[in-house]
C-alpha positions in Angstrom: 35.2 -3.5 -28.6 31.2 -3.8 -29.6 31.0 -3.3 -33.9 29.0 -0.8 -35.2 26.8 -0.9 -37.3 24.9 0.8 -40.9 21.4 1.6 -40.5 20.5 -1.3 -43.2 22.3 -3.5 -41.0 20.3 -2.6 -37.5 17.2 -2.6 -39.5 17.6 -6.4 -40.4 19.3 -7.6 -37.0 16.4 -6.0 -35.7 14.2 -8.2 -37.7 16.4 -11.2 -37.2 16.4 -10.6 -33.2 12.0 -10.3 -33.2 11.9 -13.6 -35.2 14.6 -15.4 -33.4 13.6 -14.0 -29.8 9.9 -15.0 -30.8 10.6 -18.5 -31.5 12.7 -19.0 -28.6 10.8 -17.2 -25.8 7.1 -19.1 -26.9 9.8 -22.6 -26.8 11.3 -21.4 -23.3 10.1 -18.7 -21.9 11.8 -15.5 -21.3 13.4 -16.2 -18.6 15.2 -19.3 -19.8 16.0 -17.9 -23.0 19.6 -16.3 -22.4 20.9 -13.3 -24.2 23.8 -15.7 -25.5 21.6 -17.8 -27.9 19.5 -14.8 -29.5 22.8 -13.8 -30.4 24.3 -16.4 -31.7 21.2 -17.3 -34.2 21.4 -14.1 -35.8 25.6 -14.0 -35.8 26.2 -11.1 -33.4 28.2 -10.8 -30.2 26.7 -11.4 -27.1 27.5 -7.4 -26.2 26.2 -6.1 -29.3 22.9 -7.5 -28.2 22.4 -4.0 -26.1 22.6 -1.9 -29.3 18.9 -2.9 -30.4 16.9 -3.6 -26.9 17.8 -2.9 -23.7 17.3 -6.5 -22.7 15.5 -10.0 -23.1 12.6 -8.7 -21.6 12.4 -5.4 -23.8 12.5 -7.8 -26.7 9.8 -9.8 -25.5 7.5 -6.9 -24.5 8.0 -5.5 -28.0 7.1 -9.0 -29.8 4.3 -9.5 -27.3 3.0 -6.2 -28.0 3.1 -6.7 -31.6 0.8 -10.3 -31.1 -1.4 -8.7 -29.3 -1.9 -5.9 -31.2 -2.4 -8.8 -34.3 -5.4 -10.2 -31.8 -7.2 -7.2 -31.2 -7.1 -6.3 -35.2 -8.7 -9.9 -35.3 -11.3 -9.4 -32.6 -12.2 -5.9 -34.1 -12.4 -7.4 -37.6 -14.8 -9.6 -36.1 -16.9 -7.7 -34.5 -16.9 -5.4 -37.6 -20.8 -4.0 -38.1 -21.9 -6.7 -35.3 -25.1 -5.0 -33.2 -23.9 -5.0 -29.7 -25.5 -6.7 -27.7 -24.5 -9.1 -24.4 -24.5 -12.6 -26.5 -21.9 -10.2 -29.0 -19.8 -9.0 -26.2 -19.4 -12.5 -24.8 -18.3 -13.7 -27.9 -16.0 -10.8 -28.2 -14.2 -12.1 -24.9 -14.1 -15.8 -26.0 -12.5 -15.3 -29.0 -9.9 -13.0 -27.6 -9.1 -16.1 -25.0 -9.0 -18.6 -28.0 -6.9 -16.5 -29.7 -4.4 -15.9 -26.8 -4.5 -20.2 -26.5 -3.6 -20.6 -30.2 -0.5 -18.1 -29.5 2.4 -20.2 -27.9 4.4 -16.7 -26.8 1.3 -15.5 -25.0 0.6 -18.7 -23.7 3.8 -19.0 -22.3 3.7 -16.0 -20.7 1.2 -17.1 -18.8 2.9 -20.1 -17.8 5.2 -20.5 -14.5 7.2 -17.8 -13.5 6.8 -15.8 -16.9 4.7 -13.3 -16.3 5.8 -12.7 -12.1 9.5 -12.5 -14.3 8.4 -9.8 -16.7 6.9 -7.7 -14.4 9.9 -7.4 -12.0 12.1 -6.4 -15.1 10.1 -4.6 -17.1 10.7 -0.8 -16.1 6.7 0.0 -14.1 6.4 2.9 -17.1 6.7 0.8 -19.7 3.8 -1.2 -18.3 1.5 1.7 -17.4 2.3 2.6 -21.0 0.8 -1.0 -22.1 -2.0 -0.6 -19.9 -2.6 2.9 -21.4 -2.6 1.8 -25.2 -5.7 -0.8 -24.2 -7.4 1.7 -23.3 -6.6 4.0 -26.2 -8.0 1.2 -28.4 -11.0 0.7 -26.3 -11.9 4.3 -25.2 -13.8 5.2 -29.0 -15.4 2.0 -29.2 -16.7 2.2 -25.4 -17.9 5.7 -25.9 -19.9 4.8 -28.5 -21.4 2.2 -27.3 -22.4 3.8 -24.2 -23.5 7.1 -26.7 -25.8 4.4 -28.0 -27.1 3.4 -24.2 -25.6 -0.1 -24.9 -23.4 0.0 -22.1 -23.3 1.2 -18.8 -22.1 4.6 -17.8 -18.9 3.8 -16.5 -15.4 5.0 -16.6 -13.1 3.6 -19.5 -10.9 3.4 -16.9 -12.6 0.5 -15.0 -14.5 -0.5 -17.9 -11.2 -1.6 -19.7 -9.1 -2.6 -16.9 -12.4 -5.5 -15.8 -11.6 -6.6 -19.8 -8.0 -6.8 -19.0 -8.6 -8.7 -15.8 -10.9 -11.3 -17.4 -7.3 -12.6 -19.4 -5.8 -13.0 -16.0 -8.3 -16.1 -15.0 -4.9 -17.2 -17.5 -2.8 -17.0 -14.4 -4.9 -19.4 -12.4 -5.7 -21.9 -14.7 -4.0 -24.7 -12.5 -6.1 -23.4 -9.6 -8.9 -23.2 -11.0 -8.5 -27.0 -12.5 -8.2 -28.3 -15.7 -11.9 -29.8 -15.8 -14.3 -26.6 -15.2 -11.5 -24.3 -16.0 -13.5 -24.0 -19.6 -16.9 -23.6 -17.8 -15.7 -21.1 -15.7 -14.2 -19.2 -18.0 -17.4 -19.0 -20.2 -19.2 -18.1 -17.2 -17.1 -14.7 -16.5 -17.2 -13.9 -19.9 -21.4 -13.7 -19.3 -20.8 -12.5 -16.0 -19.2 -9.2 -17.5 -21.1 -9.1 -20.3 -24.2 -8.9 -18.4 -22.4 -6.5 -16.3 -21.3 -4.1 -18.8 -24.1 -4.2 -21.6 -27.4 -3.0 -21.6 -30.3 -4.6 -23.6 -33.6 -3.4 -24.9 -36.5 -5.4 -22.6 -33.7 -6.6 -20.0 -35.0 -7.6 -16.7 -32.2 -5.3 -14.9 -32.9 -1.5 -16.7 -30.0 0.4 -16.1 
């Protein structure tokens, strides 16, 4: 029979599982990380496991969400009364990327089978839901820049989702190759940049 728990007590094993489960998952990966030894760190059955996430890969959405929801509070801090211009917005990008390569959960999410793995189990809501709270983040910043005519008139839509896709060059990093993976990756980042912003006495009005 699965124990039941006081409200104290799921506050903290909830606490215990995010800080176990993060430490394990950016060591192994979510899906060599078994349900058995998140359990076992924090002194639960393997059964009670399903009274605080629905599974492994619940619990690692929910601890990747809250990284990257520490990196964007970084990347808006820093460009925090910043005038926007293309050089600004490029930096923006880079400093996301480093960010993302100094976080060993998100880098190893990118890493093998990882990501392919979370997307198959993750329920496709809970991913359009991720997708949407980018945006949400984005949309007020994006319509003010473009209220100030220093971005194109796009849709938020497209405008956040070619942001999104510049972290995926992640996925391809062996591909790509180890030697001008770094070039290449400061090239998109001016690529969309250039793309996206619109400067006083540019050579392309738009």
């Amino acid at each position: 029979m699965v124990k039941g728990f006081t409200e104290k007590e799921r506050k903290v094993i909830t606490q215990q599982l995010i800080a176990v489960g993060k430490q394990l998952f950016s060591e192994l990966g979510v899906k060599k990380t078994s349900i058995s030894q998140l359990t076992s760190a924090v002194g639960i059955a393997q059964g009670s496991f399903y009274q605080f996430f629905d599974s492994k890969e619940v619990l690692f959405f929910d601890i990747l969400e809250m990284e990257e929801a520490s990196i964007k509070a970084s990347i808006m801090e820093m460009m925090e009364n910043k005038p926007m211009t293309r050089q600004t917005f490029k930096e923006m990008l880079l400093y996301g990327m480093e960010l993302i390569d100094q976080n060993p959960l998100i880098k190893r999410l990118f890493q093998g089978e990882s990501f392919e793995h979370l997307v198959r189990k993750l329920p496709p809501e809970r991913l359009e839901q991720h997708a949407q709270q980018d945006e949400w983040v984005l949309t007020p910043l994006i319509n003010k820049w473009q209220e100030n005519n220093r971005m194109v008139n796009r849709s938020t839509h497209a405008i956040t989702a070619s942001i999104r896709g510049f972290y995926t060059i992640l996925l391809h990093k062996s591909e790509i190759g180890e030697e001008i993976y770094p070039e290449a990756v400061d090239l998109l980042a001016e690529c969309i940049a250039s793309g996206l912003i619109i400067e006083e006495n540019a050579d392309d009005p738009r």
